[in-house]
C-alpha positions as CSV (number, residue, x, y, z in Angstrom):
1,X,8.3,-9.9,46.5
2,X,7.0,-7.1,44.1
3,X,8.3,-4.0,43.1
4,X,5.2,-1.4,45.1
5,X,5.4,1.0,41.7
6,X,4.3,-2.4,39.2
7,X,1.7,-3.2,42.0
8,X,0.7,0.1,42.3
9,X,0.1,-0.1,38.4
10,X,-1.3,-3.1,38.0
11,X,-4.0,-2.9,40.9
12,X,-4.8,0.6,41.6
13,X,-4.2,2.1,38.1
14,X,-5.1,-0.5,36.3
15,X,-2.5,-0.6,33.5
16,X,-1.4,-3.5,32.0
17,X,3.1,-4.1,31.5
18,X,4.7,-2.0,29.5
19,X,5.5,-3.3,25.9
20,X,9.0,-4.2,25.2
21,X,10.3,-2.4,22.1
22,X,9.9,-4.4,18.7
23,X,11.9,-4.9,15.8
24,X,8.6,-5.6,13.9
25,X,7.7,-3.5,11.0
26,X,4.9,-1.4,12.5
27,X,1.4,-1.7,10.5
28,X,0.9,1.6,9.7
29,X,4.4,2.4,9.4
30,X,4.3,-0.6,6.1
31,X,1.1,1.2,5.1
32,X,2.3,4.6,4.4
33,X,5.6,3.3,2.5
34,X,3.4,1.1,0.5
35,X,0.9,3.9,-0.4
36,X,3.7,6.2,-1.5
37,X,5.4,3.5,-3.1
38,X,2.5,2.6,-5.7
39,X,1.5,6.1,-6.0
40,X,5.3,6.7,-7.2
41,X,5.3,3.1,-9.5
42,X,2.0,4.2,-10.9
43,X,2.3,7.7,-11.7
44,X,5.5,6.8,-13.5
45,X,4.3,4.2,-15.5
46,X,1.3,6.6,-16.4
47,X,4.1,9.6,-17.2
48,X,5.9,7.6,-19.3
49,X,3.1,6.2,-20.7
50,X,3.8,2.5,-20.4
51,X,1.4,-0.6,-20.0
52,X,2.1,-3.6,-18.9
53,X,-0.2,-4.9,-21.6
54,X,2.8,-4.1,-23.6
55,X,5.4,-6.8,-22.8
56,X,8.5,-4.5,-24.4
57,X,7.7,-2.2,-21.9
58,X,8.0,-5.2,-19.0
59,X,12.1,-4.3,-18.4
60,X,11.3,-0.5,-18.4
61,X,8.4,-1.3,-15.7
62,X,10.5,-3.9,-13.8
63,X,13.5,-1.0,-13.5
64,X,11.2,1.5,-12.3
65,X,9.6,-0.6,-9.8
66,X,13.0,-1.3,-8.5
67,X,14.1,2.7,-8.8
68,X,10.8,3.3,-7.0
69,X,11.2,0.6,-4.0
70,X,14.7,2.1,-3.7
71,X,13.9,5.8,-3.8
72,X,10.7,5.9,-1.6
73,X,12.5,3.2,1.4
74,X,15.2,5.9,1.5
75,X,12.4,7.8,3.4
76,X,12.5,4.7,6.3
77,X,14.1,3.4,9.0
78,X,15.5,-0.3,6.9
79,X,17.9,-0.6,10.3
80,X,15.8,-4.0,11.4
81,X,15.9,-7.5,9.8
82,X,12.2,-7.3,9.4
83,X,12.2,-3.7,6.9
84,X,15.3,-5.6,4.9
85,X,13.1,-8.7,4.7
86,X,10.0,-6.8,2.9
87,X,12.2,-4.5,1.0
88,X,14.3,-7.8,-0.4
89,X,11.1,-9.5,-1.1
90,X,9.6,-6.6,-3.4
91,X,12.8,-6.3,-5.0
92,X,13.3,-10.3,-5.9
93,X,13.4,-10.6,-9.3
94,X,10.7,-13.8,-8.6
95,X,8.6,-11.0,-7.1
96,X,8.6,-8.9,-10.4
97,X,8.2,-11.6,-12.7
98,X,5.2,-13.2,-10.7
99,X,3.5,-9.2,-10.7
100,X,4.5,-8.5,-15.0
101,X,3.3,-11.8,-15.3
102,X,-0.2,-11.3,-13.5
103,X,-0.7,-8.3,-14.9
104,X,-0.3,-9.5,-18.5
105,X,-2.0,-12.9,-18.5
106,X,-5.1,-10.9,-16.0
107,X,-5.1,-7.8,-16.6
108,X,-8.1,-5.5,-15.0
109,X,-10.2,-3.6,-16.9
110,X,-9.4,-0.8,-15.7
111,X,-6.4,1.1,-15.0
112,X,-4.9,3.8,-12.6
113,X,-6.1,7.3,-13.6
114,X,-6.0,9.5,-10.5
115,X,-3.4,8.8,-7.4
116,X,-4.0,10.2,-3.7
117,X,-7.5,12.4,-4.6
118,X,-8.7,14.3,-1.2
119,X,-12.2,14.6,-1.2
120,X,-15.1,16.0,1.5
121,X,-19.0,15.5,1.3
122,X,-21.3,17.5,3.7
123,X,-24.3,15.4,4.5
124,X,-26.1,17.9,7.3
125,X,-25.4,21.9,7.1
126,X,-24.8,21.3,11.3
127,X,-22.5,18.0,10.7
128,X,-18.6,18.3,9.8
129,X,-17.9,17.0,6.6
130,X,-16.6,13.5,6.0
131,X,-13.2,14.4,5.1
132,X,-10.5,11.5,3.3
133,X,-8.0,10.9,0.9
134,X,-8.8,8.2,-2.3
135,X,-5.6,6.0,-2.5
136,X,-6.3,5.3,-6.5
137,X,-9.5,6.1,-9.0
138,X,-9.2,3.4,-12.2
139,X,-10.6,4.3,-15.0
140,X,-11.5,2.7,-18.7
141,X,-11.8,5.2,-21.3
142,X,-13.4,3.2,-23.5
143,X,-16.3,1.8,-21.6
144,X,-16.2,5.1,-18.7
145,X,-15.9,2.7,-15.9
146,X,-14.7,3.9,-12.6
147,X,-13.7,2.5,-9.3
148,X,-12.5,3.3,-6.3
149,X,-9.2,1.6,-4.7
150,X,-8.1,1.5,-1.2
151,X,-4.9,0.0,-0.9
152,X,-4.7,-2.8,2.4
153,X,-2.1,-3.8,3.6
154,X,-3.4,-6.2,6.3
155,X,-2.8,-9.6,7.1
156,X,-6.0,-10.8,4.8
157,X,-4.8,-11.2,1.2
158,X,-7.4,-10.8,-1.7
159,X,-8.3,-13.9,-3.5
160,X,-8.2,-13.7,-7.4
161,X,-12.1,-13.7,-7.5
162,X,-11.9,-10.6,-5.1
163,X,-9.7,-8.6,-7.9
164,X,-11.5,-9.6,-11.2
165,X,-14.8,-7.8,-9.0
166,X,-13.0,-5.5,-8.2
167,X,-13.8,-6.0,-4.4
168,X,-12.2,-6.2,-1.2
């Protein structure tokens, strides 16, 4: 026999079984730690005015990576096996040779100017503006080119043809 509440549910409300609790790291949850966390990274290598074309700045920018992971997951709940998991895998020192590595040997032509820029653009005086937030503006000095980055952090990861056009 069934419990009359679940059929009650299930036939004449039609909701589907409650989700058990998961230990997963929650989507957007991963998001928001990984948009402050590169905010934090890049607006400190941009204080202290270090590139990573530069390879005696690569230990300076390896430490403040790690500082930054450490500071910003304080914010989190790291009580599962699944937060430790991520945070251990940005912090492997594999990790941060494969990024200063990447960044040296492909570096893009443009680099982090602006972090976490609101905007809003009114198409129609009788429409609400379109309002948002612009994760990271790049910027080349030399040559004036912009673009726009939205950081993802889906399941899809961008193929090395997607970064040097500067799309996905």
């Amino acid at each position: 026999q069934k419990c009359p509440f679940q059929y009650f549910l299930k036939y004449m409300l039609k909701e589907s079984e409650p989700r058990s609790p998961s230990d997963d790291v929650m989507p957007l949850e991963w998001g928001t730690f990984i948009h402050e966390l590169m905010h934090q990274f890049h607006f400190s290598l941009s204080k202290n005015k270090l590139s990573f074309h530069n390879t005696k700045h690569h230990s300076q920018i390896g430490n403040i990576f790690l500082n930054t992971v450490k500071s910003t997951s304080i914010k989190y709940p790291l009580h599962n096996f699944f937060w430790k998991t991520k945070i251990q895998m940005l912090t492997n020192e594999d990790f941060l040779a494969a990024m200063l590595h990447e960044e040296t040997t492909n570096p893009l032509p443009i680099a982090p100017y602006q972090f976490e820029q609101e905007f809003s653009v009114s198409i129609h005086k009788f429409l609400p503006p379109i309002k948002g937030k612009i994760d990271v503006i790049l910027y080349n000095e030399q040559t004036h080119a912009l673009a726009i980055l939205d950081y993802k952090t889906g399941s899809t990861i961008p193929s090395r043809a997607d970064i040097d056009q500067l799309r996905h």
